[in-house]
N, C-alpha and C positions, 0 to 999 in steps of 0.2 A: 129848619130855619123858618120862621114865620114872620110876616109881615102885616105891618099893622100902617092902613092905609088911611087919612085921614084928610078929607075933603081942603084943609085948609093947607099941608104938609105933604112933605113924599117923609115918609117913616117905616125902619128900617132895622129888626132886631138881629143881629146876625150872630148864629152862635160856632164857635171853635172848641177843637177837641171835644165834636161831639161822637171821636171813634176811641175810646181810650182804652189801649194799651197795657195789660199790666202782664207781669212776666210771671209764670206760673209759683204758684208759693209766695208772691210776696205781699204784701199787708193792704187791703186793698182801701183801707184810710189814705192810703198813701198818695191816694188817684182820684179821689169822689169829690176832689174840687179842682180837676183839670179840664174841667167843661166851660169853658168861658162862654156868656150871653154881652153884645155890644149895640149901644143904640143908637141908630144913625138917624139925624132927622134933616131934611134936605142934603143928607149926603153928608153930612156931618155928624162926628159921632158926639153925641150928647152925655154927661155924665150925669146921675142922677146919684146925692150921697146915702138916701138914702137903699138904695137899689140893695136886693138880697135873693135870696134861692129857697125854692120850695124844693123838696126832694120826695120822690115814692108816691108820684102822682100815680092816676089811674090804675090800683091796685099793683103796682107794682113795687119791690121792695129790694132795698141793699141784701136782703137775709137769701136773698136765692142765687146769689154770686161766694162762687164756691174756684178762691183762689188755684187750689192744689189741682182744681179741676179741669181740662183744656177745654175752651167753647167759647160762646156769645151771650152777654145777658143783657136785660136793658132795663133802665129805671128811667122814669118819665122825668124831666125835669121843667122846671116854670119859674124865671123869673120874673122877680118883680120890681118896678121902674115907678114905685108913689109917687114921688113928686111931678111927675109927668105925664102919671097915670095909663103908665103901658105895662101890658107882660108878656110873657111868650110863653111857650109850650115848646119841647125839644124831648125826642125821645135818645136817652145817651146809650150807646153801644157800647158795652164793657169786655173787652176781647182778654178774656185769661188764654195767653201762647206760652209755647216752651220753646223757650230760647236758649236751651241749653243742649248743647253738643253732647252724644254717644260718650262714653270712656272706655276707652281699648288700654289694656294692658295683656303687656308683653316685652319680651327682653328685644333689647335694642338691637344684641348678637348672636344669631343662631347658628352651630357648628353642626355638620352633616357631613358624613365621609362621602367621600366621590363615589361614583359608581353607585350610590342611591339611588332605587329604584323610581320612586316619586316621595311628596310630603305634602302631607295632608296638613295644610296652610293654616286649613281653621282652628286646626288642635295646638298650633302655637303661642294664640292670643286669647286672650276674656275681652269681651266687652257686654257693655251693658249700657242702658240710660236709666236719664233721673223721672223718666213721666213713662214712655213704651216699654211694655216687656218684649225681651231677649227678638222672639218670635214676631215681631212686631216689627224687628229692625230690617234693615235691606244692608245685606255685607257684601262688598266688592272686593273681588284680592287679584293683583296682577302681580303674573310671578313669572314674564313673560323673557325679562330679562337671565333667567336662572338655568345655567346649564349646569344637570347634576354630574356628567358625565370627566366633567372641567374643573379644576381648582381654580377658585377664584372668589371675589366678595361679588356677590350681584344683590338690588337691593329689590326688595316685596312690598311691595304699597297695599296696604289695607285702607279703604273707604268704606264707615258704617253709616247708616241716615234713616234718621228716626222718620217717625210718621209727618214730623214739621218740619223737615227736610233740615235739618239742622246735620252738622256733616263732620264728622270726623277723619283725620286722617293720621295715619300710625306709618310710617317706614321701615321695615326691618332689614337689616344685612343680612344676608344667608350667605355664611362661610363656608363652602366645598372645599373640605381639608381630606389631604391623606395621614389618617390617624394608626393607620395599619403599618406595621413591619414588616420588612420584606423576609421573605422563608427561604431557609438556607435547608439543604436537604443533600446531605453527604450518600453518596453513589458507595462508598465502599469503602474498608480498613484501607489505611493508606499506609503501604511500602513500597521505597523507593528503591531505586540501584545507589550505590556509595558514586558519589561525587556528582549526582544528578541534583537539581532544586524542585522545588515545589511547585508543579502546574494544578493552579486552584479549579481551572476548567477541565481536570481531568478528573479531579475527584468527588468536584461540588457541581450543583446548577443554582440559580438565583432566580426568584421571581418575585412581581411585588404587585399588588392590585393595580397600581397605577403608572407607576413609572419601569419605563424599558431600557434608560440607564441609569446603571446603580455605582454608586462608590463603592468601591470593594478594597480593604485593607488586611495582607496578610503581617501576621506579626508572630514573625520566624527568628525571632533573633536566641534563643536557648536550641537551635536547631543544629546540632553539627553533620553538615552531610557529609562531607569526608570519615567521619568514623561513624560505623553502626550502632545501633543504640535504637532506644526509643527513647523523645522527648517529645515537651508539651508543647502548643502553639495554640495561636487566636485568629480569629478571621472574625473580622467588621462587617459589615453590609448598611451599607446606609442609602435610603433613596431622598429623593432632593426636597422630599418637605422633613430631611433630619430624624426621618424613623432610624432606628438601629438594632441591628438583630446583632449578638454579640455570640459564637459557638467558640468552646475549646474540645480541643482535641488533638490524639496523640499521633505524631509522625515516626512509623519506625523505619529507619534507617537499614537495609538489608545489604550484603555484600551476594548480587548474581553471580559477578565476573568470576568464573574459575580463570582456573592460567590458563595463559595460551604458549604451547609448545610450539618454536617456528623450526622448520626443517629447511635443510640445505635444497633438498626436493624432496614430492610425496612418490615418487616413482625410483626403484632401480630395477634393476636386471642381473641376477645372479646365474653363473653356470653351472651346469648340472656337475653337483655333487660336493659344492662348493663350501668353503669352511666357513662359518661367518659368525667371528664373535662378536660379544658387548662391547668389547670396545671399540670393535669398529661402526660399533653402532650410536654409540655415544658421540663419534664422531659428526654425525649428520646432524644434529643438535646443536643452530645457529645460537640460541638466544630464549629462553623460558621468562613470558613476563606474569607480572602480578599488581592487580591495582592496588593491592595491598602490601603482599607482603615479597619477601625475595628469595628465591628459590631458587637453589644450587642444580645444576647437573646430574649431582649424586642423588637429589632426592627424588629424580625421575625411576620410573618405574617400567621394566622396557617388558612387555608381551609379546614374545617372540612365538608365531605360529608355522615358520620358514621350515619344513624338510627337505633338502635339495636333493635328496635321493629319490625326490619324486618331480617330474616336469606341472609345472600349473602357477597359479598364483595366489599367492599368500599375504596377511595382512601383517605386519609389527605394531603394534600398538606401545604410544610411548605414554605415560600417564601421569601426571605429579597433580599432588591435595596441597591446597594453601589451610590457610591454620583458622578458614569458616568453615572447612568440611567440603569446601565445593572442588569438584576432580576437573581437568580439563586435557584435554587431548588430543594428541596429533597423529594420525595412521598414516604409514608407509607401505606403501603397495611392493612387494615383491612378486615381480617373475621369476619362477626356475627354468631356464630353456635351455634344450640343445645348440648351443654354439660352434660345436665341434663338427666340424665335414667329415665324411668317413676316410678312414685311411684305404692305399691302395698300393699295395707289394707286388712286384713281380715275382712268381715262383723259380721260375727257368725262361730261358732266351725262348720263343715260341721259334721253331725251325721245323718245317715241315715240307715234304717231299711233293714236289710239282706233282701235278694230277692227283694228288691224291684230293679226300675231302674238306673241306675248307674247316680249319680247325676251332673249337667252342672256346674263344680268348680268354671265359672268366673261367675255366677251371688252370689257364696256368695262373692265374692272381688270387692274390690273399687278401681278398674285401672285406673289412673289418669296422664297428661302428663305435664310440664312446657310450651309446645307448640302445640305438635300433638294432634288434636280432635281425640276421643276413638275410631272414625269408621279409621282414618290414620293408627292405630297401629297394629304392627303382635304378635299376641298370637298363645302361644306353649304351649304344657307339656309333661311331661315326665313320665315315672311309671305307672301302673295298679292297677285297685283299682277290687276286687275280691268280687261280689256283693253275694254270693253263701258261703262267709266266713265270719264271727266276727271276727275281728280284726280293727289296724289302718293302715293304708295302706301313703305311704308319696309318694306326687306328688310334682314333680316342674314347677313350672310354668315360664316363659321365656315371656317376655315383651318387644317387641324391639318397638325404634321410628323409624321416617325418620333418621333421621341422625344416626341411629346404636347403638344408646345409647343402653341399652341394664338394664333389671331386670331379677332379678333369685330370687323368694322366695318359699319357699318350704309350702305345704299346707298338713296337717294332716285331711286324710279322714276316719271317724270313721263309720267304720259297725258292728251296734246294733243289739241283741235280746230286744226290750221291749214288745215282747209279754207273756205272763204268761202263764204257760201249762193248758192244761185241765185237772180238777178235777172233777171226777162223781163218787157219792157214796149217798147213799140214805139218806133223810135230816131224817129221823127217821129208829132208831133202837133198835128193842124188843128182850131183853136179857133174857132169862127164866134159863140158864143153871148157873148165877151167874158166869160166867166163861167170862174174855177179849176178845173179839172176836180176831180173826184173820183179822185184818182191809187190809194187803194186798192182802187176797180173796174176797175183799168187794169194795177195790177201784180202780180206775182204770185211768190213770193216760197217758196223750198225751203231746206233746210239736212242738211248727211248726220246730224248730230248733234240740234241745237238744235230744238224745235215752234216750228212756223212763229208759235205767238203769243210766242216768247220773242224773235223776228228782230225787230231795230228796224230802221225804215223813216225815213230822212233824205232830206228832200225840199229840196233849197235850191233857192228861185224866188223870195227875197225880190226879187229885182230888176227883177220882171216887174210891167209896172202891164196887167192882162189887160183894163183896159176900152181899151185900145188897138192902135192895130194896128202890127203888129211880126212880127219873128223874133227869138228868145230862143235858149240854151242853155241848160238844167238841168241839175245832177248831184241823181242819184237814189241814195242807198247807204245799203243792207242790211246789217247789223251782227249778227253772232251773239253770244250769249255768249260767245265768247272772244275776242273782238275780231276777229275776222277779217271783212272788210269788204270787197264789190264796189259798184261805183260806178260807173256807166252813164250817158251822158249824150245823154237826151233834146231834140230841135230843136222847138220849141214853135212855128207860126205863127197868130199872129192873124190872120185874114182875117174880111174884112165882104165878106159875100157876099148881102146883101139889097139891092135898088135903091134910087136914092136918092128920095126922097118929095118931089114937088113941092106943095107948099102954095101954093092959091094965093089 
């Protein structure tokens, strides 16, 4: 601005848009008359018509203003005010700027499976400008919002700015999508038992990158479990951003179940030597089932390993096949044992003579076993037989086998007197007196047993008339308590052996 002072005046050239402005590239006639000069004289602005502009004063020239180019130039300017006789000097500043913003390109929606590890941000947009190279520019990216690890839209701000601070900005979505199927991975041929269904966690596992529940759809409907077979089937797997993994594959149908044979019991007890037929075997035979099919009685099959001519235990095996081949079976434990206690016979009455030695009981009996030889068996008894006394004395005798059977019969042992006492008295006797003798100062009378005052003394001589004379016979017998009796027989003569007496 110059001012032009004048002794008589205050004057006053003031120039505007002397900073001008043009935007890079554009025509810069466009702008070389935006420099306005105004003349003020006491403060007031004067107009002068014919007023006009000098241009490219002091060597300076429009030709060094290079639009396309960013900078400062300046061209002198001077106007001029004739009629009033004033001019100015103004040096104008021609500012070629870029005012033109970066251009980013890039897609509005970027897709990224979860579980990405990172994203190299810069590689999903171009930008450039219309005046800076690439290199030139300042890129900002915030991606701070963006969890890769999470499904979701979160958005990426890019800010690019050139060297004139001129400022772009770009948004992107970053889609964290699960774009992955989830893996189905079959464990193993799949057969089942008849009338069982389908456990998909027995034979499958699921997993899926992202999601830990999964929809899972079997699709069993051409499936008959009740009859064996192989047929097809499908199984879905879908996780919840709608992936789908789709497997077929075949279910076969198996029949496990053999029959099962029910017995009345698994144990009996047969005795030795015992007769035992099928039928009475088939007897034990509640009920034979089958998941399938139905099976008679007859069509059991009986394994009989039973010898009962031998003590032990034995198995019977009952056995029926259904019409898969599969056998099933039911075992019956047989015992063979000794049941039978031994028998025990008396031979003869056991009667044995006091004092003597106490008699061996089991040779009068006939101990006999259904099984145990006579030397196997244990012999007892019981009670005291008193050799030293007449009487019966009662012993028990106790018979066991091996297997415990066990006899008790009771045995009567009889202790005798059969001996007869002694009788001694003279086989002749001479009676002179006519008078019964006194026969128990005459005899004399012993017994091995019985006190001689227990010995009865039997005198028969009813028939002897002793006041006369004769020769007689007497039996004399001696009687024990037990009856045993001697009997001796005495010749009695009566003799008169006094003179005869003459009276006269």
């Amino acid at each position: 601005m110059l001012f032009f002072l004048n002794m008589m005046m205050n004057v006053a050239v003031i120039w505007t848009n002397d900073v001008v402005h043009i935007p890079l590239g554009d025509n810069l006639d466009n702008y070389k008359h935006h420099p306005q000069a105004t003349l003020y004289l006491n403060d007031e602005e004067a107009t002068d018509r014919l007023m006009y502009y000098e241009y490219e004063l002091h060597y300076t020239s429009f030709n060094v203003i290079r639009t396309h180019i960013v900078g400062s130039y300046t061209v002198w300017y001077r106007a001029h005010f004739p009629t009033l006789g004033f001019e100015s000097d103004m040096a104008i500043t021609f500012v070629v700027y870029d005012h033109i913003a970066p251009s980013i390109l890039g897609q509005k929606d970027v897709y990224v499976d979860v579980g990405t590890k990172s994203i190299d941000y810069k590689t999903l947009i171009e930008y450039d400008d219309n005046y800076d190279d690439v290199k030139d520019l300042s890129l900002t990216i915030d991606s701070n919002q963006v969890r890769l690890n999470q499904i979701g839209v979160y958005p990426v701000t890019y800010i690019v700015r050139d060297k004139a601070k001129n400022e772009q900005i770009f948004i992107q979505n970053i889609h964290v999508v699960d774009t992955i199927k989830p893996t189905i991975k079959q464990k193993s041929q799949i057969q089942i038992p008849v009338g069982t269904t389908l456990n998909i966690d027995t034979y499958f596992t699921f997993s899926d990158n992202y999601d830990n529940v999964l929809k899972t759809t079997l699709e069993d409907n051409l499936v008959l479990y009740q009859i064996p077979g192989i047929y097809p089937a499908t199984l879905k797997v879908k996780d919840q951003s709608n992936n789908e993994t789709v497997l077929n594959f075949n279910v076969t149908i198996i029949d496990q179940e053999g029959p099962k044979i029910i017995l009345k019991t698994n144990r009996i007890t047969l005795p030795y030597q015992y007769v035992l037929t099928d039928e009475e075997l088939m007897d034990y035979i509640v009920i034979i089932e089958d998941n399938l099919d139905i099976i008679l009685k007859s069509d059991v099959t009986i394994i009989n390993y039973v010898d009962t001519n031998f003590l032990g235990n034995y198995q019977i095996i009952f056995e029926a096949t259904d019409s898969s081949g599969l056998k099933g079976s039911s075992t019956l434990q047989v015992d063979v044992v000794d049941n039978s206690p031994p028998t025990v016979m008396l031979k003869e009455p056991i009667i044995v003579d006091v004092y003597s030695l106490e008699p061996f009981i089991y040779d009068y009996l006939i101990i006999e076993d259904n099984y145990d030889p006579f030397e196997k068996l244990t012999l007892s008894k019981t009670g005291t037989v008193s050799m030293n006394k007449v009487g019966e004395y009662r012993v028990i005798v106790k018979v066991v086998d091996q297997a415990k059977n066990s006899t008790e019969v009771p045995v009567i042992v009889q202790v005798v007197d059969k001996v007869a006492p002694v009788l001694n008295i003279k086989n002749e006797l001479e009676i002179t007196n006519f008078m019964r003798p006194d026969f128990n100062a005459l005899i004399e009378v012993s017994d091995n047993y019985d006190k001689e005052s227990d010995i009865t003394i039997h005198i028969d001589d009813s028939h002897i008339t002793y006041e006369k004379i004769g020769v007689h016979q007497i039996k004399i017998t001696a009687t024990d308590l037990s009856g045993n009796a001697t009997t001796k027989i005495v010749h009695i003569a009566l003799i008169d052996t006094s003179y005869p007496e003459i009276i006269l």
